[in-house]
Every structure is written in structure tokens, then in C-alpha cells.
MARKEPA-120520 format. One record per residue (C-alpha): y, z, x; residue in one letter. Coordinates in steps of 0.1 Angstrom, whole numbers, plus 2048, in hexadecimal, padded with zeros to 3 digits. Layout:
<sites>
YZXA;...
</sites>
This chain:
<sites>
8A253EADAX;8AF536AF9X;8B2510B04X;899510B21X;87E51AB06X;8804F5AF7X;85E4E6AF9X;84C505B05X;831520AFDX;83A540AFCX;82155DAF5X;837581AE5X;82459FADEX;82F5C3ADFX;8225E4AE1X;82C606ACEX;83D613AF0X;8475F7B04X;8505E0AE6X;84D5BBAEBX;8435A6B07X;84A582B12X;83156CB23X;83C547B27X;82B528B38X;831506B32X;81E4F1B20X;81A4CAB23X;82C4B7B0AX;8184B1AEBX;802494AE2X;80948CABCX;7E547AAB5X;7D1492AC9X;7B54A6AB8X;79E4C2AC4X;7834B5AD7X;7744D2AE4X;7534E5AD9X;765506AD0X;7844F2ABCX;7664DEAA8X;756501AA0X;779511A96X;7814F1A7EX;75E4F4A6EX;75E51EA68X;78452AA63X;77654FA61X;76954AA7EX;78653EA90X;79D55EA7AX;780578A85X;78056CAAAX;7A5570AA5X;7A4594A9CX;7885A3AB1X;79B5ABACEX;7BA5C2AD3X;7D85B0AC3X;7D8598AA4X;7E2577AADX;7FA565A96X;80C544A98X;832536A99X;837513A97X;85B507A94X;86E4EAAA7X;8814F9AC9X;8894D4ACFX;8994B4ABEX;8AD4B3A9BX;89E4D2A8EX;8A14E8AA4X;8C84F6A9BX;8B7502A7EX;89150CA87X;89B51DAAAX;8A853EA99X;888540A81X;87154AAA2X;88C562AACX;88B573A8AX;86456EA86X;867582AABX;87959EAA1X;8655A1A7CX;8435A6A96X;8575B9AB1X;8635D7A94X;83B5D4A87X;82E5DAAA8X;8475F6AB5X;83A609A91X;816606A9BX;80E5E0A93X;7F65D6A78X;7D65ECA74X;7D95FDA95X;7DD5DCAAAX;7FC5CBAB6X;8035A9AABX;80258BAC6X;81956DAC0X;81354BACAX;833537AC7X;82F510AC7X;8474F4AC8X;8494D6AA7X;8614C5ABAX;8704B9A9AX;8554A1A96X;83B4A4A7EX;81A499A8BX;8214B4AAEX;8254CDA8BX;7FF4C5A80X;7F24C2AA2X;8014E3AB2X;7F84F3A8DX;7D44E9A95X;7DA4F8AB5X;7E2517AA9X;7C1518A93X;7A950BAA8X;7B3515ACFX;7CA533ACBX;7B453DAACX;7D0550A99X;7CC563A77X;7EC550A68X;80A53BA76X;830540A6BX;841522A6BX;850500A5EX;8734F8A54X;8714D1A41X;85A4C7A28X;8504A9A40X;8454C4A5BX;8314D8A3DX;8204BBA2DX;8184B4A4EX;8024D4A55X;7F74D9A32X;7D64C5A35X;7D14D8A5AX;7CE4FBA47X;7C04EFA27X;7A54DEA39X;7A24FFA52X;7A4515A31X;7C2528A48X;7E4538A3EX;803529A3EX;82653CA36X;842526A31X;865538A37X;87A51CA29X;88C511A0BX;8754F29FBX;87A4D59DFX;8584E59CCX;83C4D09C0X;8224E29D2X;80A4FB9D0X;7F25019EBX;7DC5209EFX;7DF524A15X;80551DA16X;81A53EA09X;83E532A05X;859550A0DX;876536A05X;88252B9E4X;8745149D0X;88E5009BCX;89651599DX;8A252E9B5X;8B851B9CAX;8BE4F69BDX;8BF4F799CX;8D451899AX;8EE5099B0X;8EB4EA99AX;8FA4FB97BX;91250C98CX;9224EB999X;91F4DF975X;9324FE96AX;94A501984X;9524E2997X;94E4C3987X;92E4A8979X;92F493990X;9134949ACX;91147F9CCX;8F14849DAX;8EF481A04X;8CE48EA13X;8B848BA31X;89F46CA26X;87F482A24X;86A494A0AX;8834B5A01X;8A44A1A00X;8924839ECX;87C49C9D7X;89D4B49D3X;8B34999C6X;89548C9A9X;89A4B299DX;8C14B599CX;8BF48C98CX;8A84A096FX;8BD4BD96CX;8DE4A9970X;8D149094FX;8C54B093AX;8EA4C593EX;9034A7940X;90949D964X;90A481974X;90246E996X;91845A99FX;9074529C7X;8E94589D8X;8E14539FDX;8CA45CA19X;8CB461A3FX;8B045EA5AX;8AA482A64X;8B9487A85X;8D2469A80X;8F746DA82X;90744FA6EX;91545DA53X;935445A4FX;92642DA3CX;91944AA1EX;939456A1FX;94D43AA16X;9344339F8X;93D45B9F2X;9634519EFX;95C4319DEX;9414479C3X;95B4629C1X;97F4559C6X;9904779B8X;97A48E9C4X;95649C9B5X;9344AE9C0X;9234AA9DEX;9004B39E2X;8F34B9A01X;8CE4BAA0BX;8D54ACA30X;8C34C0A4BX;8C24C2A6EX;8E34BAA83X;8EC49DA6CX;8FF4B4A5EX;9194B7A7EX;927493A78X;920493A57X;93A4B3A4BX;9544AAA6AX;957485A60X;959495A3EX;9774A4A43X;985489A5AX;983470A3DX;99748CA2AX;977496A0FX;9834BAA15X;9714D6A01X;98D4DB9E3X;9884B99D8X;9644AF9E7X;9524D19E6X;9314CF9F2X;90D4E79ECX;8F64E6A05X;8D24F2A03X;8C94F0A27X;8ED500A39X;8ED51EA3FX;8FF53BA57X;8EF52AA76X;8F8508A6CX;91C512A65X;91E520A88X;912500A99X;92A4E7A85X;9474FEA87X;956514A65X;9784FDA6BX;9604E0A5BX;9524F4A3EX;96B50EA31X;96B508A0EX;94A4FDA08X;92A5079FAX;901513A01X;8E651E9EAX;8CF5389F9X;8BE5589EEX;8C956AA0CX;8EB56CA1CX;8F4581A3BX;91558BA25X;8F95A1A0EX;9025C1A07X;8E15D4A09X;8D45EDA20X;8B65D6A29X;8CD5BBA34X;8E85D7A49X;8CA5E3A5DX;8B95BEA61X;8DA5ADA6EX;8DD5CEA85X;8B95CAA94X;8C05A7A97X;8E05A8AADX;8D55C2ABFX;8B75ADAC7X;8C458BACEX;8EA590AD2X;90959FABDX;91557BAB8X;8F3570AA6X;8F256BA84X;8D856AA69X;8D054FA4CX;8BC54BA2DX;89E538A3FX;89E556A5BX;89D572A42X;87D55FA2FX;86B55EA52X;86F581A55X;86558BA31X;849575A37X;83C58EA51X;83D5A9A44X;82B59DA25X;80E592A38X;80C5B3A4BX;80B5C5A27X;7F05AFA1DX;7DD5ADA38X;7DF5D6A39X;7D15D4A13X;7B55BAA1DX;7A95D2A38X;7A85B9A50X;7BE59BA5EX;79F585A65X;792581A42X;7A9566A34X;7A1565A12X;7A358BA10X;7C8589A1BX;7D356CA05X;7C55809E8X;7D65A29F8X;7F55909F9X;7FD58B9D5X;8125A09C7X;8225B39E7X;8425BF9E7X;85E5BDA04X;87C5D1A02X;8905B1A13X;8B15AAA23X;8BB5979FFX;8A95B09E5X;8895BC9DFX;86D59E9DCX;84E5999D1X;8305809D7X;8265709B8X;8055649AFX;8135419B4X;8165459DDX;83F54B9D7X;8535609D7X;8685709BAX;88D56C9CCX;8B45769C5X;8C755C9C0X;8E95529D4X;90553C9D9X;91B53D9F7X;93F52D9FFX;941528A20X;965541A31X;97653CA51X;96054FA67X;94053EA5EX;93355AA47X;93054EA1EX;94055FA04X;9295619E7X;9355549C7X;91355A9B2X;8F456C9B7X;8D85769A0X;8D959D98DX;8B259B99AX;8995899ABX;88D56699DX;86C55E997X;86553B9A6X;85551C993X;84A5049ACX;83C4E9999X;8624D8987X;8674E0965X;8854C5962X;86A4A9970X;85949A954X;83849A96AX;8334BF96EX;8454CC954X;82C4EB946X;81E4ED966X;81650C97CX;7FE51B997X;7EF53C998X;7D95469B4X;7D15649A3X;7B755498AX;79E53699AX;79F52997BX;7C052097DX;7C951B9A1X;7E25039B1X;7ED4EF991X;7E54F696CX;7F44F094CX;80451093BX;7FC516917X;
</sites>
């Protein structure tokens, strides 16, 4: 997304033969404790059907995208509406979704999280859309998650997550952490040492995160040795790592959970105070190809990322989805784990929306949706009764020109447990939206 898109509304919707258009208009900048006033937003809050139907009646579907074009988030989140785009553009140009094309309206978070639930309730109430794409941070999802459980909307979260959560309008097309954090865990354990330093952003998915690896670090014989915590957005990292050299004077693990462009002065001051990747590796849950391009490959050769995806896969899904994506946005773009999850989560909303029969009948689609398939850029996937997805499992080292290596992956997809089973408080648990008796949380036998 270009720059001079920051902090604007932008409406894409395509047709069959002439593909997708772009209507933009500003909007005024967003005011974080507004609510909807207005006689049609108060009827919308009260009837979500309503507001879906209304949605649906005309000639397009509307849908929502809701990531941050602007502040610390946005070197990650601005490529998620690009790949989102070009997910709707290929629907549309194949007929669209029961005969009508879809109609995407794209909204700004601004990296802060109360503009998230506001322009979400926006999205609901004014634009009435059948179901929003969007979110990178936990912060930005806890944020919203009241907005559509109160609105009884849908939700599908395209990024990596710390767990913990079940929610029946949120689908999560990311991993959960026994598919990304805890796997990348044991193979630190295994291959490069037992002793963790923890650095994260200081918000729910670093903080949540690092109570899992503490669990699974106690149960398999590591150790932590430092943890500390930045400000999202904020660029002093000397002082954590001096406590880094201090914690690890000969070298050791370092976990990374920073987001946002932190992690520019966090990985070149890194390797100005000489913590280079052969004694100080490093695995990061929330770098990825993008990432790598904006700090520069010269500051992270030799270290390491958990995903499910990479754009290094070898599959025929992810040739033709890189291919349609350069051609698209430019033949020096490059794709990530977090893009290829918004575009999976897409096209399993168009399948279940194509099972329910309609896009307007909410409930209809949430139940559709379990149990589609999606022949993905990463493997085949599959929605599970749970609202995740079963996902392959990767680990990355980071080369020379930006692309990752991968070191590990899964044989097959990974079912997903998102309540912890190393934290004492939800060990047993599960969710299954499949059975009402069971729902979000319940206590397997």
C-alpha cells in the first residue's frame, strides 16, 4: 500500500471483466471515544442480521479490512490489505461469491487500539458489512472482540496469536502457539542452547507468549536467564541489551516477541554491540519476509522465524500465489506468514458462505465454515471446530537476500490447541464450536 493511503478510506471492488476498481476519499481523522449516535447505527447494534442482510441485498457483498496504514504497525499490517486485495480481486474475476462481486471497505487502526474498536463498529454499523478481515496485535484484537461479540458479527484474524482465547465470532487463520511457539521452543532446546532471554513488546502476545515458553522451558530443562519488555512503538533498546550481555556473557537464546519497528534498532544495535547470530541467535515470532526487507538482511543473516508459511515453500499453491502477487503489486514485493493467513482467510469465508447459501446469515456461515478446506500457499488447511486452523509447521534462518532458509517444517498440518496445555490454568482445556454444549471452553474427558 502505497504511502499516500495512510489514514484513508478506500473502497476496492471488481467485476468479472473489468477486475477491480479503486475509489478513494478521505476521511477525517478518527475520534477514539466516539460511538454511533445515529438512528440507523442504534438499529444495526441492536439486530446484527439485520445490519448482515441490509449488507447483502444489493449487488456486491460488502466486507471489511481493518489494519493500521499508519504509526508503529503499519511495516507489518500495510501488506495484509494488499494481500486481502488480491485474495477478493482473483474471487471476483472468477465470478465472486454466489453470483455477486465482493465490495471492500478498507479502514485505517492507526496502530492504536481504541480507532481498532471504533472503525470495527464502523464497519458493522454504517458500512453494514457481512465480516471484516483484519487485526495484527493481540491489543488491537482484544480491542474489537467485545464490538463483534456484542454485534454477534464475524471476525477473521490473519495473524500468529499467544492463545488463550476462544471466541465464536473471531475465526483465527494464524497459529496458535503449539504451532509456532512451542515448536520453535524445542528446537532451540535441541539445537542451540537452554538458555532463554526473553525481549518482547510490553503487551498481551509478547507477555502472554513468554508465560508459555517459562512453562515449557521448566517442564524440558531450560532456563531463563532475562526477561524484558518495550513500549510498542519505542526505540530504546540499549538498555535490554546490556542486561542481554550481562544475562548471557558467552552467548545463549534470544527470544523475540518484539513487534512493530522496534525491531529496526533493536537487531542493528544488536549487532553493533557485537551479539551477532552465531553466538546470540535469535527466533522471532512476529519477523517475517517484510520485516526482513525493512531492517535490512545485512542485520539478520543468521538468524531465525517461526511461521507456518514461508515465501521459500515449495508448493504449487505458493509458485502461483507469489506470481499473482508481484504481478499485482510489483516484482520486488514479497510475501509473509501473516499475508498468506489473510488470504487463506478469504477464501475460507467465500467457501462457507457458498455452503450457508447466503453471506447475510451469520450464524449459517460460522457453522458452514467448520471444517473447510484450502489448498494454501503453505499446505493444505483445514478449519477446525475450534475457529483454527490445522497448520504446517516452519522454521526459517534468515539468508543474505532477505528470503529464510527453512531448517524444520512439519510432515503435515498441525492441529491447533488454543487454550495452553503447559499453563497449569488451562491445562485439559479445549473449545469446539461444533457442539453448544461444549462451546468456547470445556474440560476434555
Amino acid at each position: 500500500m502505497s504511502s499516500q493511503m495512510n489514514r484513508r478510506k478506500f473502497i476496492v471492488y471488481g467485476s468479472a471483466a473489468l477486475g477491480i476498481s479503486s475509489l478513494i476519499k478521505a476521511c477525517a481523522p478518527a475520534t477514539p471515544t466516539a460511538t454511533p449516535t445515529t438512528a440507523a447505527a442504534t438499529t444495526a447494534a441492536a439486530s446484527p442480521t439485520a445490519t448482515a442482510t441490509a449488507a447483502a441485498s444489493g449487488g456486491t457483498i460488502k466486507v471489511g479490512i481493518l489494519h493500521s496504514l499508519s504509526g508503529t504497525m503499519a511495516i507489518s499490517e500495510k501488506s495484509l490489505v494488499d494481500s486481502t486485495q488480491l485474495a477478493i480481486e482473483e474471487i471476483n474475476k472468477s465470478g465472486g461469491v454466489l453470483g455477486k462481486q465482493i465490495e471492500a471497505i478498507v479502514e485505517d487502526g492507526a496502530s492504536d487500539w481504541p480507532t481498532f474498536a471504533e472503525k470495527a463498529k464502523k464497519l458493522i454499523d454504517q458500512d453494514k458489512v457481512v465480516v471484516v478481515f483484519g487485526c495484527w496485535t493481540s491489543a488491537s484484537r482484544k480491542a474489537v472482540l467485545p464490538v463483534f461479540e456484542a454485534k454477534d458479527h464475524l471476525l477473521f484474524y490473519p495473524v500468529q496469536y499467544e492463545g488463550q482465547e476462544c471466541s465464536k465470532n473471531i475465526f483465527y487463520t494464524g497459529a496458535a502457539p503449539n504451532q509456532q511457539i512451542e515448536p520453535s521452543v524445542d528446537w532451540l532446546l535441541k539445537n542451540k542452547g537452554k538458555e532463554f532471554f526473553l525481549v518482547g513488546s510490553d503487551y498481551v502476545f509478547p507477555r502472554t507468549a513468554n508465560t508459555i515458553i517459562k512453562a515449557q522451558l521448566e517442564a524440558k530443562g531450560g532456563k531463563v536467564v532475562g526477561e524484558d519488555y518495550l513500549p510498542l512503538g519505542n526505540s530504546e533498546v540499549t538498555p535490554i541489551i546490556a542486561k542481554i550481555k550481562q544475562a548471557l556473557p558467552n552467548g545463549g537464546v534470544i527470544y523475540n516477541s518484539l513487534n512493530g519497528d522496534s525491531n529496526v534498532a533493536f537487531f542493528k544495535q544488536m549487532q553493533g554491540a557485537g551479539l551477532t547470530a552465531d553466538k546470540y541467535p535469535s527466533m522471532s515470532v512476529s519477523i517475517a519476509e517484510e520485516e526482513v526487507k525493512a531492517i535490512g538482511p545485512e542485520f539478520l543473516k543468521g538468524h531465525y522465524a517461526a511461521w507456518n508459511y514461508f515465501m521459500t515453500v515449495d508448493t504449487p499453491a505458493n509458485k502461483k500465489y507469489v506470481e499473482a502477487f508481484k504481478a499485482k503489486f510489483g516484482a520486488d514485493r514479497v510475501t509473509n506468514d501473516p499475508m498468506e493467513a489473510g488470504y487463506i482467510a478469504v477464501n475460507i469465508w467465500k467457501k462457507a458462505v457458498e455452503k450457508a447459501g447466503k453471506a447475510d446469515d451469520l450464524e449459517a456461515v460460522r457453522m458452514a465454515a467448520l471444517g473447510q478446506t484450502f489448498d494454501a500457499p503453505e499446505g493444505k488447511v483445514t478449519m477446525e471446530n475450534s475457529h483454527h486452523l490445522s497448520k504446517y509447521v516452519r522454521i526459517g534462518e534468515v539468508t543474505a537476500d532477505g528470503q529464510f532458509k527453512i531448517v524444520s517444517e512439519s510432515k503435515e498440518a498441525v492441529a491447533p490447541l488454543p487454550w495452553n496445555q503447559f499453563v497449569a490454568e488451562t491445562k485439559g482445556y479445549s473449545c469446539d464450536f461444533s457442539d453448544k454444549s461444549k462451546g468456547s471452553k470445556f474440560k476434555k474427558a
